[in-house]
SERODO-219344 format. One record per residue (C-alpha): x, y negated, z; residue number from 0. Coordinates in steps of 0.2 Angstrom, whole numbers, padded with zeros to 4 digits. Last residue first. Example, Ala and Ser with C-alpha at 12.3 -4.5 7.8 and 13.67 -1.06 7.14 Angstrom:
% SERODO-219344
x y z pos
0068 0005 0036 1
0062 0022 0039 0
***
This chain:
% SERODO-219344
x y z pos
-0185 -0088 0072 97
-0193 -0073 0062 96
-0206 -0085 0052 95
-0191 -0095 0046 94
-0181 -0081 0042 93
-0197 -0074 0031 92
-0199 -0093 0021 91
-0180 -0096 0018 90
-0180 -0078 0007 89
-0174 -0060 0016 88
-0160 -0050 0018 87
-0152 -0052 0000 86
-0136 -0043 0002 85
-0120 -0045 -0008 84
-0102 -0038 -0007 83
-0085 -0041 -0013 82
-0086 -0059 -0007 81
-0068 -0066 -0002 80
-0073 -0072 0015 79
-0066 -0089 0019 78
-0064 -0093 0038 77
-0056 -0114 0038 76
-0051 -0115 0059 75
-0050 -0132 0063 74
-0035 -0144 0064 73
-0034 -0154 0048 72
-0037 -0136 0038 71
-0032 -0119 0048 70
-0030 -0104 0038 69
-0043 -0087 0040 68
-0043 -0077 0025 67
-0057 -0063 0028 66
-0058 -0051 0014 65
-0077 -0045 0009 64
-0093 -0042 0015 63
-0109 -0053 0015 62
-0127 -0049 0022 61
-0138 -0065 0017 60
-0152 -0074 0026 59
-0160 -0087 0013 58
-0161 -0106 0020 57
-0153 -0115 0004 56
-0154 -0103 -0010 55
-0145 -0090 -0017 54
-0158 -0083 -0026 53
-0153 -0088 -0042 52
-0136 -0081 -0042 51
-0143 -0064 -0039 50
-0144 -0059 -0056 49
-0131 -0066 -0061 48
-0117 -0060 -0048 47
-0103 -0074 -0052 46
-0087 -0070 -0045 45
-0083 -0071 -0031 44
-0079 -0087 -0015 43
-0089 -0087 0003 42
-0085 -0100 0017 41
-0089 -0094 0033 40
-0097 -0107 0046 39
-0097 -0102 0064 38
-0113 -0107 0073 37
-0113 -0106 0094 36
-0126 -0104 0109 35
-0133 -0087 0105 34
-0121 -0081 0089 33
-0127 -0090 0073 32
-0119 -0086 0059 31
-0121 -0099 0045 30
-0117 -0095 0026 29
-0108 -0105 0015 28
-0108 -0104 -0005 27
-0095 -0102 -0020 26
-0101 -0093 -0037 25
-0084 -0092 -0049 24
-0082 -0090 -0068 23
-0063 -0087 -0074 22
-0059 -0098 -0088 21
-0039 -0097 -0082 20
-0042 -0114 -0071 19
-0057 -0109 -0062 18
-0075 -0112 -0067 17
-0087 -0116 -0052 16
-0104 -0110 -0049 15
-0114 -0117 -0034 14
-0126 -0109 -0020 13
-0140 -0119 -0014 12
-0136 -0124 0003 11
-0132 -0117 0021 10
-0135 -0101 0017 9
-0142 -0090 0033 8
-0132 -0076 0041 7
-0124 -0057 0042 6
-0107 -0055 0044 5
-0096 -0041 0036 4
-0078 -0042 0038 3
-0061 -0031 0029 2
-0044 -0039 0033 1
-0032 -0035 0022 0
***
């Protein structure tokens, strides 16, 4: 297991998904930007309800979890299985920091 943390900004509104066994799932991407680079991670768990709505477009988030890296038509796929949640600010407070 391959514990990460990152800390970024979601790259749109986060959507809910029903999996095959009935099993409710929130799925989103977040953005990290490191100087002169963005790696995307995509994040998959299950639905926090009372955080869902805030998972907006824009909002900086804190997410841990597994890291599953595979490699998809010739680029890096980086998945984070979400165990953790952290709202670290809205779209309008990241905005005002950059």
């Amino acid at each position: 297991m391959k514990q990460a943390t990152i800390i970024g900004n979601l790259g749109a509104n986060a959507v809910r998904r029903n999996t095959s066994d009935g099993r409710e799932l929130m799925t989103f991407s977040v953005a990290v930007n490191d100087r002169d680079t963005t790696t995307w991670f995509n994040c998959v768990g299950a639905v926090r309800t009372k955080q869902f709505d805030y998972l907006t477009k824009g909002v900086q988030v804190a997410v841990t979890g597994d890291l599953v890296v595979k490699v998809y038509k010739g680029e890096p796929d980086i998945q984070i299985n979400i165990d953790r949640i952290e709202l670290c600010g809205n779209k309008k407070d990241t905005e005002t920091q950059q």
